[in-house]
C-alpha positions as CSV (number, residue, x, y, z in Angstrom):
1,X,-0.7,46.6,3.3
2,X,-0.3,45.3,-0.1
3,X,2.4,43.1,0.4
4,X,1.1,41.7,3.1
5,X,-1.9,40.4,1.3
6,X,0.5,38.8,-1.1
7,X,2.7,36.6,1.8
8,X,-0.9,35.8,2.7
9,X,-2.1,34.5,-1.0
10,X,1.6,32.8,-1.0
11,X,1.0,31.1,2.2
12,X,-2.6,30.2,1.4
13,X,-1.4,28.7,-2.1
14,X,1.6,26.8,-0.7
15,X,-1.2,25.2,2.0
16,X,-3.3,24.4,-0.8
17,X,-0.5,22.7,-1.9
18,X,0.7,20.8,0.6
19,X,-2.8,19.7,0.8
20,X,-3.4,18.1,-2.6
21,X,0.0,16.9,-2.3
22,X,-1.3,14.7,1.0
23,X,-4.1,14.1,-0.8
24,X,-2.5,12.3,-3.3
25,X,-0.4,10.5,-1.2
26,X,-3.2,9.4,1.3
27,X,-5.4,8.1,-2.4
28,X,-2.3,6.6,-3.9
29,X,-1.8,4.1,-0.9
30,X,-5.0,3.4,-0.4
31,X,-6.2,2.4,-3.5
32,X,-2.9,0.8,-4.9
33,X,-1.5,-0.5,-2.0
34,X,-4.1,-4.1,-1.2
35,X,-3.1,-4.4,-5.3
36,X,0.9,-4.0,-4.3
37,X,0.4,-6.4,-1.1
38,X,-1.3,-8.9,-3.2
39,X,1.6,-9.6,-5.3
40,X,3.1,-12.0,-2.5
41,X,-0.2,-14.3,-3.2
42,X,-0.4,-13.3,-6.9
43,X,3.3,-14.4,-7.8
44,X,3.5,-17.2,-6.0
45,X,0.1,-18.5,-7.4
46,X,0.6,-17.4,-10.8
47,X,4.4,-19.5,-10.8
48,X,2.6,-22.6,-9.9
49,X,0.0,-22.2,-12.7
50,X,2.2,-21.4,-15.1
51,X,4.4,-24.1,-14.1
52,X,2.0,-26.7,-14.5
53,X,1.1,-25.3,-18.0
54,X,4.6,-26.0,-19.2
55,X,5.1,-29.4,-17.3
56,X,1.7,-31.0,-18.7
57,X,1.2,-32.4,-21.5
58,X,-2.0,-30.2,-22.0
59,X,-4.5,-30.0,-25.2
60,X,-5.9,-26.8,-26.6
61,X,-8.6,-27.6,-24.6
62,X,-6.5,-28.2,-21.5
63,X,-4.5,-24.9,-21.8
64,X,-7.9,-23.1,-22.5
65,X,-8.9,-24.1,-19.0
66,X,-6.1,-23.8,-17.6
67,X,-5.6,-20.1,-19.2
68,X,-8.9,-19.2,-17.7
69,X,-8.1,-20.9,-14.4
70,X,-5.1,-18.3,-13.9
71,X,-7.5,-15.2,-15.1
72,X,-9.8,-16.1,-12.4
73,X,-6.9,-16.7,-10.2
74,X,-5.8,-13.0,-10.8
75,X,-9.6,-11.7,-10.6
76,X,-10.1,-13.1,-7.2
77,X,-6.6,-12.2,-5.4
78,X,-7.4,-8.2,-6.7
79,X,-11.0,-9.0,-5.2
80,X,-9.9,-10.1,-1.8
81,X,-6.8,-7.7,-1.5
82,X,-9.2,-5.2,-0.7
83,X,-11.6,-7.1,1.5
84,X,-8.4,-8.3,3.6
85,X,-6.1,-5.0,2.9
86,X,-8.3,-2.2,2.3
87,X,-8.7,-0.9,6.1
88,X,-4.9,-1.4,6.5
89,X,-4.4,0.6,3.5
90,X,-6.7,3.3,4.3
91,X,-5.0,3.3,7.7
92,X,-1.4,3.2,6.6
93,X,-2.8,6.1,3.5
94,X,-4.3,8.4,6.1
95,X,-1.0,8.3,8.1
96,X,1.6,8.8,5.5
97,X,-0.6,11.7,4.1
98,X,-1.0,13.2,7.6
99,X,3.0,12.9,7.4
100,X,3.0,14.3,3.8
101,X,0.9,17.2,4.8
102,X,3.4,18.1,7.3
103,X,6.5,17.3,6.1
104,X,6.9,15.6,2.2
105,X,9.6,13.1,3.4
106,X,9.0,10.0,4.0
107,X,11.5,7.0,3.9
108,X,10.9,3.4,2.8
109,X,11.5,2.3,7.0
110,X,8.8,4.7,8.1
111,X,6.2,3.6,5.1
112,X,7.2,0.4,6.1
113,X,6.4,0.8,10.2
114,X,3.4,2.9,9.1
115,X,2.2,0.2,7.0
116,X,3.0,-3.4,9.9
117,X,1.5,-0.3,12.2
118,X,-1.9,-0.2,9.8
119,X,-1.6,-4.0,9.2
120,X,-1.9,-4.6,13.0
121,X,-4.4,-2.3,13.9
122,X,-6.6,-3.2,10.8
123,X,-6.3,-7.0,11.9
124,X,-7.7,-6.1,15.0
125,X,-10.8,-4.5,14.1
126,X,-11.7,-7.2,11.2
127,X,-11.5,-9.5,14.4
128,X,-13.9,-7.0,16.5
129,X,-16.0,-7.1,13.1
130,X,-15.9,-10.6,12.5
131,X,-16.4,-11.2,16.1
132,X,-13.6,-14.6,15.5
133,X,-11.5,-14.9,18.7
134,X,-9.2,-17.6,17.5
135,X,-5.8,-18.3,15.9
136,X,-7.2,-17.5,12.3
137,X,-5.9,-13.5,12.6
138,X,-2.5,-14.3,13.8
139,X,-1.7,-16.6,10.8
140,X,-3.9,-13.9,8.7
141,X,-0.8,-11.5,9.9
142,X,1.8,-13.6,9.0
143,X,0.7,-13.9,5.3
144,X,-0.7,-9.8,5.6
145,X,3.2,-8.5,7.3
146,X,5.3,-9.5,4.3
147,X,2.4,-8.4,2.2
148,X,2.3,-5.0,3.8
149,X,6.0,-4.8,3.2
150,X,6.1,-5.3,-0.1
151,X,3.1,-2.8,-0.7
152,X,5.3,-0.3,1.7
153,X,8.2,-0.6,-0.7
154,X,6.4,0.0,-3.7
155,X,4.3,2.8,-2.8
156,X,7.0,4.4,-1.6
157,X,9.2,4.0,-4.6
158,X,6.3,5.3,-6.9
159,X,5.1,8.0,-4.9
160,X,9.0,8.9,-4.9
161,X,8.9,8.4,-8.6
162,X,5.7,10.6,-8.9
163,X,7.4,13.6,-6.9
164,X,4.5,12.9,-4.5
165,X,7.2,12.8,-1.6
166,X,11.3,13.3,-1.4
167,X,14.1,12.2,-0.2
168,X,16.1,15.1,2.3
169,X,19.6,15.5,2.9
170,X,19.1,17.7,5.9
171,X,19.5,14.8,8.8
172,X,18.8,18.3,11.3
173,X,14.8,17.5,11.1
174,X,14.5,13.6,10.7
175,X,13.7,11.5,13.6
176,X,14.9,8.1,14.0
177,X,12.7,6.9,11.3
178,X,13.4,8.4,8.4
179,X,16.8,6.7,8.4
């Protein structure tokens, strides 16, 4: 009798587990990942700025301006990441912690499905909410795709980092997207 109630508190602990571990994969990519996918606008905004800084023949004044100009720059992009990406990444976090819960592996081609999967389906309903019924949300998804990419890859090489999820060597239990 006894050892049974000790598999049971093993079991119970390891569920637990598994649970803030999916947890903690599910809050990682939601909250970082608009921040990740906004690096696409970020960089190349941030290039041109800083560009033009160097190129100019600028006063202190000038450079003051233009110093605030790229603050602002970086204020707004992290503002509108999550108004754009936050119910993709919610989406995409709630998956790939489902996944986690089940199974800690997850490799950068399924993040990256889960996440164009997210990206598509969260486009959709900011057009139901937005009631807009024209091109804008197709040429919103092809600046969000390589965005949600790039988020994929990164929150999948830091939650790898964070021992949040692994990498497996047994092929046996993968499926054709954990290549």
């Amino acid at each position: 009798m006894r050892l049974g109630g000790a598999k049971f508190a093993v079991e119970e602990r390891s569920q637990r587990s598994r649970l803030s571990r999916a947890i903690a994969v599910s809050s990682f990519v939601t909250v970082l990942g608009p921040l990740f996918g906004s690096l696409v606008f970020l960089f190349g905004g941030l290039v041109r700025s800083i560009g033009m800084l160097f190129t100019a023949n600028l006063s202190t004044a000038d450079l003051s301006v233009a110093a605030h100009a790229v603050i602002t720059l970086v204020y707004l992009v992290a503002i509108f990441s999550y108004v754009i990406g936050g119910l993709p990444a919610l989406l995409a976090g709630i998956a790939l912690g489902y996944r986690t819960y089940h199974n800690a592996h997850i490799s950068y081609l399924r993040a990256i499905v889960t996440s164009i999967v997210a990206t598509l389906l969260g486009t959709v309903v900011l057009e139901f909410i937005l009631r807009t019924r024209d091109e804008t949300s197709l040429g919103l998804l092809f600046v969000m795709i390589p965005s949600a990419v790039l988020s994929a890859v990164l929150c999948r090489f830091f939650l790898g980092r964070l021992g949040l999820v692994t990498s497996t060597n047994d092929r046996s239990k993968d499926t054709a997207l954990d290549a």
